[in-house]
C-alpha positions in Angstrom: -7.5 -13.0 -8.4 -4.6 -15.5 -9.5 -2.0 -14.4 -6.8 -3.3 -15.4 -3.4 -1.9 -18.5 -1.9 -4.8 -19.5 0.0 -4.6 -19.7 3.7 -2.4 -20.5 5.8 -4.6 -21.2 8.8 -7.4 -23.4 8.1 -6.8 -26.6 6.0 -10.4 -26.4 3.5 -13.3 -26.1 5.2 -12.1 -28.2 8.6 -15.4 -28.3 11.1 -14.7 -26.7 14.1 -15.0 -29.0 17.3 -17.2 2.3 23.9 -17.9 3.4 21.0 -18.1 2.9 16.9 -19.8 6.2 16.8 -22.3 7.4 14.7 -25.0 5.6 12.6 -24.0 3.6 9.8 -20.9 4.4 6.8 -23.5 7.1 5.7 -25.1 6.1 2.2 -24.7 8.7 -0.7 -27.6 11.5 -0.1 -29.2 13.0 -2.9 -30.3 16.9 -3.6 -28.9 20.5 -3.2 -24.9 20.5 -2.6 -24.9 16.5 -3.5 -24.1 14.6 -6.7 -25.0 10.8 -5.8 -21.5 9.4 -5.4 -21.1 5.8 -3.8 -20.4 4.2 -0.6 -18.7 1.4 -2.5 -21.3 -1.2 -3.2 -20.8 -0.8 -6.5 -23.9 1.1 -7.5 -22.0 3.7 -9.5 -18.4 3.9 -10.2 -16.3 1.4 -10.3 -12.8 2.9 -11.9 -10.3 5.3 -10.7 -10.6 9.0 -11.7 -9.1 10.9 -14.3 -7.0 13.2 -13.1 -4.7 16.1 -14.3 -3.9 17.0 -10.4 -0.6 14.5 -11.0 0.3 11.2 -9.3 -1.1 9.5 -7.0 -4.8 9.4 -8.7 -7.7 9.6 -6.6 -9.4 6.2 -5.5 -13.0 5.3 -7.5 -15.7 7.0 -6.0 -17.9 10.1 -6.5 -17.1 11.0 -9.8 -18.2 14.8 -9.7 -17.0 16.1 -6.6 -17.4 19.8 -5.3 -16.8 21.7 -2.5 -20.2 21.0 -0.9 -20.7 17.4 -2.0 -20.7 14.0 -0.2 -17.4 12.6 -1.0 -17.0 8.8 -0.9 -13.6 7.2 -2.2 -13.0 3.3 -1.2 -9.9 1.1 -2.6 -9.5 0.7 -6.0 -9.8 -3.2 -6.6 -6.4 -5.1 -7.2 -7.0 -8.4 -8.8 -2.8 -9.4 -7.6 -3.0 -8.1 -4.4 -6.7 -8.9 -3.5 -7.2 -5.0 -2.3 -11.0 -3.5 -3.0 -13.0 -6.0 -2.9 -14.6 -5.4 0.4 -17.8 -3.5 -0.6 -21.0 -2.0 0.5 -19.3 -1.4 4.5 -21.8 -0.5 6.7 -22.0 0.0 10.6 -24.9 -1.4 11.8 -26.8 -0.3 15.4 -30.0 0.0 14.5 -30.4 -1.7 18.0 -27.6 -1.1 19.5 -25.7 -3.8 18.1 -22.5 -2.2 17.3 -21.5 -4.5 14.2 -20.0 -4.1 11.1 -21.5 -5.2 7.5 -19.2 -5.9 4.9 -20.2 -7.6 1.2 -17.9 -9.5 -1.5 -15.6 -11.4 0.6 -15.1 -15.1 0.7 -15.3 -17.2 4.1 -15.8 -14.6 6.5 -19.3 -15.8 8.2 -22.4 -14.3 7.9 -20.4 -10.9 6.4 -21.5 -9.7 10.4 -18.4 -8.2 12.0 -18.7 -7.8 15.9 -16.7 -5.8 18.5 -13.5 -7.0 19.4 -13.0 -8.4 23.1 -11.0 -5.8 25.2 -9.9 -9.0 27.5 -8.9 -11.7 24.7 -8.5 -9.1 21.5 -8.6 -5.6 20.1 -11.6 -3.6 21.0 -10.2 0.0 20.2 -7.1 1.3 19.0 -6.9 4.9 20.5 -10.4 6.5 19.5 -11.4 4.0 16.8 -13.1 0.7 17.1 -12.0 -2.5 15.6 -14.4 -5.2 14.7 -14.1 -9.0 14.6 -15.0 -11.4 11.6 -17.0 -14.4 12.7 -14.8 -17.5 13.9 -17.4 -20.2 12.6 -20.3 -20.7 10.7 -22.8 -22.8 10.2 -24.1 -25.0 7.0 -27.6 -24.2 6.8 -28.4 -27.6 5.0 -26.9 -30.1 7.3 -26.0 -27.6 10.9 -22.6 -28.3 10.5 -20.1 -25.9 11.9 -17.3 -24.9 9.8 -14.4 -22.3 10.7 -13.7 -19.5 8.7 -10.9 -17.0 7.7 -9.7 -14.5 10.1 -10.7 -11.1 9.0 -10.6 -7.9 11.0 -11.8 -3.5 10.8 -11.1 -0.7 12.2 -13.7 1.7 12.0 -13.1 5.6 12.8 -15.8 8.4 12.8 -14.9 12.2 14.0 -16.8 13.8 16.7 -18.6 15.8 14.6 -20.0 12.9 11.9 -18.6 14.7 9.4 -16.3 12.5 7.9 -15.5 8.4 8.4 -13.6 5.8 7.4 -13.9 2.0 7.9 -10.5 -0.8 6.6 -10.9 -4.5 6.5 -7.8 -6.8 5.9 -7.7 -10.4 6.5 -4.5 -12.9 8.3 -5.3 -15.9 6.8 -3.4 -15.5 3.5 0.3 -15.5 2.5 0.0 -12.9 0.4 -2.3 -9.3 1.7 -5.5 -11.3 0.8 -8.7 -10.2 0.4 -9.8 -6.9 2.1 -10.5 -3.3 1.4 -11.0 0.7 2.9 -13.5 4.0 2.6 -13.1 7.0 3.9 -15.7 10.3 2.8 -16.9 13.6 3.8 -20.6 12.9 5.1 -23.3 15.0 3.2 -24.7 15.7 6.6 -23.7 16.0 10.5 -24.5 14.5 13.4 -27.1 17.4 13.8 -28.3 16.7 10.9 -26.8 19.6 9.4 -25.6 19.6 5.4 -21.6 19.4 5.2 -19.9 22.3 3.4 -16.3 22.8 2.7 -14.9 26.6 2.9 -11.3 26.4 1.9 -9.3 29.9 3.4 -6.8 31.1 0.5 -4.6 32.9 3.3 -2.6 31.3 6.8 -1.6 27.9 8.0 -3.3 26.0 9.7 -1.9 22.6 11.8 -4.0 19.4 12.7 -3.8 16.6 15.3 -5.6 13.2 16.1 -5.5 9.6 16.2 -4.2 7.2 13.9 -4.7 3.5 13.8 -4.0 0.1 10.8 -3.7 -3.4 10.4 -0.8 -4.6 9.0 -0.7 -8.0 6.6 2.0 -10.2 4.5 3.0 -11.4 1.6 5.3 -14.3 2.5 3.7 -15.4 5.5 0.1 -15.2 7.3 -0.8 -13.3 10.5 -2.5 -10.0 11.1 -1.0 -7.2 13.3 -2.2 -3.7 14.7 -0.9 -0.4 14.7 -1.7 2.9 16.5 -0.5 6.3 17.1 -0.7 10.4 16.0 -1.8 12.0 13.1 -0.4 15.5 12.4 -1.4 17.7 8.9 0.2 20.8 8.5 -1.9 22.7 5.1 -0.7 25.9 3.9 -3.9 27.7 2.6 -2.0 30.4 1.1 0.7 28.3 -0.9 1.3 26.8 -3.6 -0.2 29.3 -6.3 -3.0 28.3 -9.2 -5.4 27.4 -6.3 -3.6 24.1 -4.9 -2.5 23.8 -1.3 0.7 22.9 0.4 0.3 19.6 2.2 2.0 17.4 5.0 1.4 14.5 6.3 3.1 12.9 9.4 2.7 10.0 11.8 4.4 9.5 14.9 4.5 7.3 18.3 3.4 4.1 16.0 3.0 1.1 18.5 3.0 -2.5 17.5 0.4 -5.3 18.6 -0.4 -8.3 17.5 -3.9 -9.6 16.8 -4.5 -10.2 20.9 -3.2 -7.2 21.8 0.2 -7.7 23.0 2.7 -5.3 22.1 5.4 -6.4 19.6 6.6 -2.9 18.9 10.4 -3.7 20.9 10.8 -7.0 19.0 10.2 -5.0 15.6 12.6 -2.5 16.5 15.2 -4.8 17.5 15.1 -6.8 13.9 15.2 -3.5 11.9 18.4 -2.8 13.5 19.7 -6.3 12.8 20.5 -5.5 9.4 24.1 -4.5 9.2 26.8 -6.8 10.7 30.6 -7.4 10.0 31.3 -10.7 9.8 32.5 -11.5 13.2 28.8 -11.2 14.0 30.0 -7.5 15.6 27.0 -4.6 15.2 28.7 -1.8 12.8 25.9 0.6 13.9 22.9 0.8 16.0 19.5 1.9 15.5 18.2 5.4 16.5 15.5 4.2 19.0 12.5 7.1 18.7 10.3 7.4 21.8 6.8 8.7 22.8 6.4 11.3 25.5 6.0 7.9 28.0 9.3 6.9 27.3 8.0 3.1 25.2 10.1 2.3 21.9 7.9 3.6 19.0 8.3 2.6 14.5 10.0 5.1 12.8 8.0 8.3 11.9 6.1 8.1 8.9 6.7 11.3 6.4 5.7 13.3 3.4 6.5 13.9 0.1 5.7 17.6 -0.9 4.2 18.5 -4.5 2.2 21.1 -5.3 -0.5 19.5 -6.4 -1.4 17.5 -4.0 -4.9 19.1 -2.9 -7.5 20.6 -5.1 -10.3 22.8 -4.4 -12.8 20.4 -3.9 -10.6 19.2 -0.2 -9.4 16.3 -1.6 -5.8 15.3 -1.2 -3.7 12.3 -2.5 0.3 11.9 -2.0 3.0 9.9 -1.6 4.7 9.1 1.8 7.8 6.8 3.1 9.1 5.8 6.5 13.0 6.5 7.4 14.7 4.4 9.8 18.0 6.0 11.4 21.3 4.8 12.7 23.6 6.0 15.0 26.4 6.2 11.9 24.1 8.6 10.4 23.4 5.8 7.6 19.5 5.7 6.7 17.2 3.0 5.3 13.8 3.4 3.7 11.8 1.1 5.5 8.4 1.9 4.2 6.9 3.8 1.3 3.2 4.4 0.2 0.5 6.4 -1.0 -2.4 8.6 1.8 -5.5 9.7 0.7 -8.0 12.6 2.9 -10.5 15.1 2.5 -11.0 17.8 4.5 -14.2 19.3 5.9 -16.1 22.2 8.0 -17.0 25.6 7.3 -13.8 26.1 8.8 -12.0 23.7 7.2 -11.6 22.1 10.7 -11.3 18.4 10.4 -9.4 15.7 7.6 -10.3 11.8 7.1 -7.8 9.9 5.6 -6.3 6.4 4.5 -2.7 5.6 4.2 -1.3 2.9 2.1 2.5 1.4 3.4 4.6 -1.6 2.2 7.9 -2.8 3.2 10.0 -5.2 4.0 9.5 -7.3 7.3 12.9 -6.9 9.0 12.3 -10.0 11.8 12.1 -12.3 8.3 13.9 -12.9 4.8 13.5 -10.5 1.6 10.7 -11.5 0.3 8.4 -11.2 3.7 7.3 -7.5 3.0 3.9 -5.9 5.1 1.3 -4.2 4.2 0.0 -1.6 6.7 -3.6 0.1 5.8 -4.4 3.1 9.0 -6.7 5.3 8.9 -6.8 9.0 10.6 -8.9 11.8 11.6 -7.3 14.8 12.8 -8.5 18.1 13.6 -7.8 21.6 13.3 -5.8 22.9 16.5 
């Protein structure tokens, strides 16, 4: 990786004076209604598919996917941006410890990730948890104790254990730095039940759940958090040639930095900044969106339709973009990006997915852009 400017935060190596859910990112299983697949470590695949379903391609990962595999996709490694090379992500609670394993990156401890504290951090954003890189560690020669880079995930799992997802992204450079996602349809339950897929060919059908990211910069260091709702509307029936219609949106987006406190007003306020005369006068005002509490939400997040954006095995991949509105009717794209899900269930009744944002960072100059990586599980209502 050539790009990263590396950290902003630590100068070298300066000595320092409820619930994740489920068992562990399941590991591929093996047998009737399985093909083998990877739960990025490495062990199989290691290049994008080839596709004919269009663009976006499909993230690496199981490489002969049916209806009643395990599907495991993870981010395709990015040598400029340092995305994908997290590998091998693994809850661990075995014990009960409720930590987070993650392999192949740089200066982030022991690769042990803990719970975040809900009094001085992030412990959960909505129904997912988010875990903590290690602050120190320790030279095993000497006992010295050295500081690391600040790293952070966000893991999600959906109340059946059917499908998962786990992101790791890291603050401490000024570019996105080091990190990377998975997200797969499990090959078995939390009843220990085999996962099948039954696609209907007829109807609609409309999903809702929780959404959740971290959000990085090129430009500048720092790590923030977002959360809000996740809503899929599929039509089963439409398009023809076996695809499905798809639509992704995301609403009632909050902003937090990485202790917790809510930025999401200040953020606002900046993005509607951008347009004055030159008597410093405002020549329009932002279209403030709100949540059902009344607090200041980010612009809705919202698809782009094609009609090959899901094939028969469940697996979806599109393009999305965020529109910020003003009161002159004027519009700015303030976002734009790729998702990736798979949906899962006899009845087709629950979707994982990943979402990919960038954009500029309205509170700082043009070339200050973020990244935001969320994750989402919705069901089928």
């Amino acid at each position: 990786m050539t790009r990263i400017l590396l950290l902003i935060l630590c100068l070298g190596f300066v000595a320092a004076c409820d619930s994740g859910g489920g068992d562990v990112l399941q590991s591929p299983t093996t047998g009737e209604g399985t093909d083998g697949g990877t739960d990025g470590d490495g062990g199989t695949d290691e290049t994008p598919i080839d596709s004919t379903r269009g663009t976006p391609d499909l993230p690496p990962g199981t490489t002969n996917p049916t209806p009643n595999s395990q599907i495991v996709r993870r981010e395709e490694r990015d040598e400029e941006t340092g995305g994908g090379y997290a590998t091998n992500i693994r809850y661990l609670n075995d014990e009960g410890q409720d930590e987070f394993f993650v392999d192949n990156i740089a200066f982030d401890g022991n690769n042990i990730y803990t719970r975040g504290d809900p009094v001085t951090g992030v412990a959960q954003l909505g129904s997912f948890a988010v875990y903590e890189g290690a602050e120190t560690t320790e030279d095993p020669v000497t006992g010295t104790t050295l500081r690391t880079f600040t790293y952070r995930a966000i893991y999600g799992r959906s109340t059946t254990g059917e499908t998962e997802f786990a992101i790791v992204r890291s603050g401490s450079y000024v570019d996105y730095g080091f990190g990377g996602f998975v997200y797969q349809r499990n090959g078995f339950d939390d009843d220990g039940n085999e996962v099948r897929l039954v696609l209907p060919d007829d109807g609609d059908a409309r999903y809702t759940g929780d959404y959740a990211g971290i959000r990085v910069f090129t430009g500048r260091g720092g790590l923030e958090y977002v959360e809000g709702d996740a809503e899929m509307i599929v039509d089963f029936k439409d398009f023809n040639d076996g695809n499905r219609g798809v639509a992704l949106f995301v609403s009632n987006r909050r902003l937090y930095d990485i202790n917790g406190t809510e930025i999401t007003r200040a953020y606002l306020d900046a993005l509607g900044r951008g347009d004055e005369a030159d008597d410093g006068t405002t020549t329009r005002s932002l279209v403030l969106e709100t949540d059902a509490d009344g607090n200041p939400v980010l612009p809705r997040i919202r698809p782009v339709i094609s009609p090959d954006d899901a094939d028969s095995n469940g697996e979806i991949a599109s393009e999305i973009f965020e529109i910020a509105e003003f009161d002159n009717g004027e519009t700015i794209e303030s976002g734009e990006g790729t998702y990736y899900a798979i949906i899962s269930g006899d009845d087709a009744g629950e979707i994982v997915g990943v979402l990919v944002m960038t954009g500029n960072d309205p509170r700082f100059d043009d070339s200050t852009t973020y990244q935001e990586t969320g994750g989402f599980i919705v069901y089928r209502q």
